[in-house]
C-alpha positions in Angstrom: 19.3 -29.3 3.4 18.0 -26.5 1.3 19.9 -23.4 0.3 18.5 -20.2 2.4 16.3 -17.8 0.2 18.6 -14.7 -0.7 16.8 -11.5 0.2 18.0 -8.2 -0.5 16.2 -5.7 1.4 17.5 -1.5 0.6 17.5 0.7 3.2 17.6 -1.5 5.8 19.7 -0.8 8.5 16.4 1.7 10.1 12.7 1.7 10.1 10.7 -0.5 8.1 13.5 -2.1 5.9 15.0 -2.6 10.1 12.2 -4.5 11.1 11.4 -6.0 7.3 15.4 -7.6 7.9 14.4 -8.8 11.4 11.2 -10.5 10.4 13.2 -12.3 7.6 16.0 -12.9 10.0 13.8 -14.6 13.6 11.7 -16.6 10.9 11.6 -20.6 11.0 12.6 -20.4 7.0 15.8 -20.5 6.2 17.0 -16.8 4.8 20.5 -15.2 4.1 19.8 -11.6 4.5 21.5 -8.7 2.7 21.1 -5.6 4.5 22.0 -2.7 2.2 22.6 0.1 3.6 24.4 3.7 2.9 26.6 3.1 5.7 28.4 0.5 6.6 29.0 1.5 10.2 25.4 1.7 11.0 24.5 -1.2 9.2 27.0 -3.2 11.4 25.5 -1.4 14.7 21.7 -2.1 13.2 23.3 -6.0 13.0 24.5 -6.2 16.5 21.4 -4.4 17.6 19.2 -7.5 15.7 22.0 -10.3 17.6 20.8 -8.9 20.5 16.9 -8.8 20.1 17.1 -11.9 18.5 19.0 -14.8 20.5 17.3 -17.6 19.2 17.6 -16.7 15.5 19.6 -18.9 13.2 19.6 -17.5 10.0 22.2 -14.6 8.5 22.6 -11.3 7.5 25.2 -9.5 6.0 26.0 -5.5 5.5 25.9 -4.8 2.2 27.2 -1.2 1.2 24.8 0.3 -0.9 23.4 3.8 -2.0 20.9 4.0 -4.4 21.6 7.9 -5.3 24.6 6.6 -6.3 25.2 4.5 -9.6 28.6 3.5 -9.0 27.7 2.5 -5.3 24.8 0.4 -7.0 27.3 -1.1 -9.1 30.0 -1.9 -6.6 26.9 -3.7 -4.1 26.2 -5.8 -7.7 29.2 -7.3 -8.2 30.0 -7.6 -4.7 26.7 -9.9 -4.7 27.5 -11.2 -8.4 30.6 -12.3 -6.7 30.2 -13.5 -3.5 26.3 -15.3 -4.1 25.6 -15.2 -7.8 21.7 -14.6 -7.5 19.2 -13.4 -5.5 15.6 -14.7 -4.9 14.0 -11.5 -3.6 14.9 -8.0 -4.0 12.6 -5.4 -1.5 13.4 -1.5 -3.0 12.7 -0.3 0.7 14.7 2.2 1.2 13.2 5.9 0.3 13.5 9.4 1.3 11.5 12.8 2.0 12.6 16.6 1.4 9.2 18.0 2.9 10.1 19.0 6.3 13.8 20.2 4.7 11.7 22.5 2.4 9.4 24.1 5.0 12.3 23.7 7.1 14.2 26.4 4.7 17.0 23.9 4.1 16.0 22.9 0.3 14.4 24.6 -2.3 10.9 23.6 -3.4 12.1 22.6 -6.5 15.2 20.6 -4.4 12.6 19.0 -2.6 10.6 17.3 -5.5 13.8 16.7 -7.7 15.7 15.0 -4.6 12.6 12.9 -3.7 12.5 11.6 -7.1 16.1 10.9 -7.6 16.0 8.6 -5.0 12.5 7.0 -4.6 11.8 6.7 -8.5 15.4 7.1 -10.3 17.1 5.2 -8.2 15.1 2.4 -7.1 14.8 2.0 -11.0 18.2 2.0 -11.7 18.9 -0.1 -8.3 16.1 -2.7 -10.3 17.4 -2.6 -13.7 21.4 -3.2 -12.3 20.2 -6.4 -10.2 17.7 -7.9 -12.5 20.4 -10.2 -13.8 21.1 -12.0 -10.3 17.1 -12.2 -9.8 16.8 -14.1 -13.3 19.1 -16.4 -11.9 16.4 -17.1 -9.1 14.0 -20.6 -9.1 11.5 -18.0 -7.6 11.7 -14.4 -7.9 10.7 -12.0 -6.2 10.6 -8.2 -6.4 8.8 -5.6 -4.2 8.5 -2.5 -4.9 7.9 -0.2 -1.1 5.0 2.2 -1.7 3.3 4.3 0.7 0.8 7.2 1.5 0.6 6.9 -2.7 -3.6 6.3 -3.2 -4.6 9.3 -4.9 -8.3 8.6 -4.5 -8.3 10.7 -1.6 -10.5 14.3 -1.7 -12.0 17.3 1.1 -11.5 16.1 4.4 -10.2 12.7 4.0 -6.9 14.0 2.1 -3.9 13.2 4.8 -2.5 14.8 6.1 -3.3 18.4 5.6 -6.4 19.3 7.0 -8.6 21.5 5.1 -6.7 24.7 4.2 -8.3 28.5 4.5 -8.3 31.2 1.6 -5.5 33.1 1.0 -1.4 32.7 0.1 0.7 31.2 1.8 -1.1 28.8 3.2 0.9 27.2 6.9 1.4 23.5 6.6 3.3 22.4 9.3 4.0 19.1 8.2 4.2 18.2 4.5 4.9 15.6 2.6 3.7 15.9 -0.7 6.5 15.6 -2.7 6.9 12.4 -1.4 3.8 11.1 -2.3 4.5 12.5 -6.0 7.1 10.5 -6.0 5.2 7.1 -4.3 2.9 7.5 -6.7 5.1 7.3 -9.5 6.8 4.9 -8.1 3.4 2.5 -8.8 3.4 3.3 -12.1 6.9 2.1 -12.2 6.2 -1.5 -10.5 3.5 -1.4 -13.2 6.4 -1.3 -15.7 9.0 -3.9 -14.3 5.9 -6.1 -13.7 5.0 -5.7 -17.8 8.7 -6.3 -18.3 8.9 -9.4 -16.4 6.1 -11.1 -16.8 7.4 -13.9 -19.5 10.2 -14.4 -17.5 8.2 -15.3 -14.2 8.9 -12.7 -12.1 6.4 -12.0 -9.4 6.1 -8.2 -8.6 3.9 -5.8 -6.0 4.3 -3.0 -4.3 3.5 -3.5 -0.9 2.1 -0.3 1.0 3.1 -0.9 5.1 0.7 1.6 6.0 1.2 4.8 8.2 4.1 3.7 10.6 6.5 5.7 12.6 9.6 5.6 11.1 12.4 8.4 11.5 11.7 9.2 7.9 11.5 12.8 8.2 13.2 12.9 11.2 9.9 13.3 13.2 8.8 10.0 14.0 7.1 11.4 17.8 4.4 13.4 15.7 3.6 10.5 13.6 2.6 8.7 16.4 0.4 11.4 17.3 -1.1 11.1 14.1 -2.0 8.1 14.5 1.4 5.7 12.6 2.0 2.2 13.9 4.9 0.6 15.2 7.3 -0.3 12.0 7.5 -3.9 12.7 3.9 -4.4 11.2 5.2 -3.4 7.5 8.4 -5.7 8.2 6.0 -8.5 8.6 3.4 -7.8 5.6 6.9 -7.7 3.6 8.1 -10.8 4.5 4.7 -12.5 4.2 4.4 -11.0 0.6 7.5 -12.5 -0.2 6.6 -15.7 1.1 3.6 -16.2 -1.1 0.8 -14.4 1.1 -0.2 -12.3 -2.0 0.8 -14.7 -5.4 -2.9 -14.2 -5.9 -2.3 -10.0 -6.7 1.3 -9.8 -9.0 1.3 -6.6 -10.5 -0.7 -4.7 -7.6 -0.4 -2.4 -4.6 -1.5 -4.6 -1.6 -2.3 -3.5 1.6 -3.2 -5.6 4.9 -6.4 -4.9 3.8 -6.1 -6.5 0.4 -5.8 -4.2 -2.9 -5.2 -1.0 -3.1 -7.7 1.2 -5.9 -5.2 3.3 -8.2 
């Protein structure tokens, strides 16, 4: 029988790396799923949540402690894996955070709110990258995917999302905000423009994958997504999964969408 693919997914104890980890976990491949997560305790509950919508599923998943603010969290989930596995085949850089809704909110500075985003979507992700490239060389097949979202800048007057159009004057009142975390999405392309640069001689296939607007509790106010429109998180857990399986071989080095290519 064939070893299981080894899939890392960050993040994914809630939301899309949640459903990304399920789709991995009810699928007729074989997988052994590592489900980092900040905290153990959750990760365990989002486990037993998964045994329970998923009877008939045979393959595994495992908590994996793991914060990617953190460095020497990083480095403990490394050799934990290093240990324990020795390689991965996929790694999916799900997991993410916003500082928007903190910021108008009061709760963080608007400076706090950019510099937080970053440290967490672009610094760590890239540090998170660079610390488990060594078990991904070790793959016959690797994968790395990069989670983008809400990042296309080619987006002017009334099409620009979400803000609607904005009357003279100072302050303006935005009620729901999330453009630092786009800043930091879209940097966060130019970054799986880098790794994919990097590892392109050694046969690494990389993407960023954009899920689309889905309602996760990213925020903490998934209700009013909905009515704005976001789908159901499951739908990015299964465009993940299919990347990773070979749906998109034919666009390494891009953002893909359901739709096919994202412009820059």
């Amino acid at each position: 029988m064939a070893s299981p693919m080894i899939v890392l997914v960050t993040g994914g104890n809630g939301g899309i790396g949640y459903e990304t980890v399920k789709a991995f976990y009810e699928s007729d491949k074989s997988y052994r799923i590592l489900m980092g997560s900040r905290s153990m305790d959750k990760a365990k509950a989002a486990i037993e949540h998964l045994y329970d919508e998923c009877p008939g599923a045979t393959n595994t998943i495992e908590a994996l402690e793991l914060d990617i603010a953190s460095d020497d969290s990083i480095d403990k989930a490394f050799a934990k894996v290093q240990t324990d596995i020795g390689y991965i085949d996929a790694l999916v850089n799900n997991a993410g955070a916003t500082f928007d809704l903190e910021y108008l909110g009061g709760r963080v500075s608007l400076r706090g709110c950019f510099n937080n985003a970053y440290n967490v979507n672009v610094a760590g992700t890239h540090v998170m990258t660079a610390t488990f490239i060594p078990l991904l060389l070790k793959s016959k097949d690797p994968r790395l995917i990069f989670v983008t979202g809400l990042s296309n800048i080619n987006q002017a007057g009334e099409k620009y999302f979400p803000t609607p159009p904005q009357p003279t004057g100072w302050p303006k009142k935005i009620d729901f905000e999330t453009i630092g975390y786009r800043c930091s999405k879209t940097a966060l392309n130019m970054l799986m423009l880098d790794w994919n640069h990097k590892l392109k001689e050694d046969g690494v296939k990389v993407w960023c994958v954009g899920p689309g607007m889905l309602a996760t509790n990213l925020g903490g106010m998934p209700e009013l997504a909905k009515k704005m429109g976001a789908k159901h998180p499951s739908i990015g857990g299964r465009f993940i999964k299919r990347v990773v399986e070979g749906e998109r071989d034919d666009s390494v080095g891009k953002i893909v969408v359901e739709a096919g290519v994202m412009p820059w």
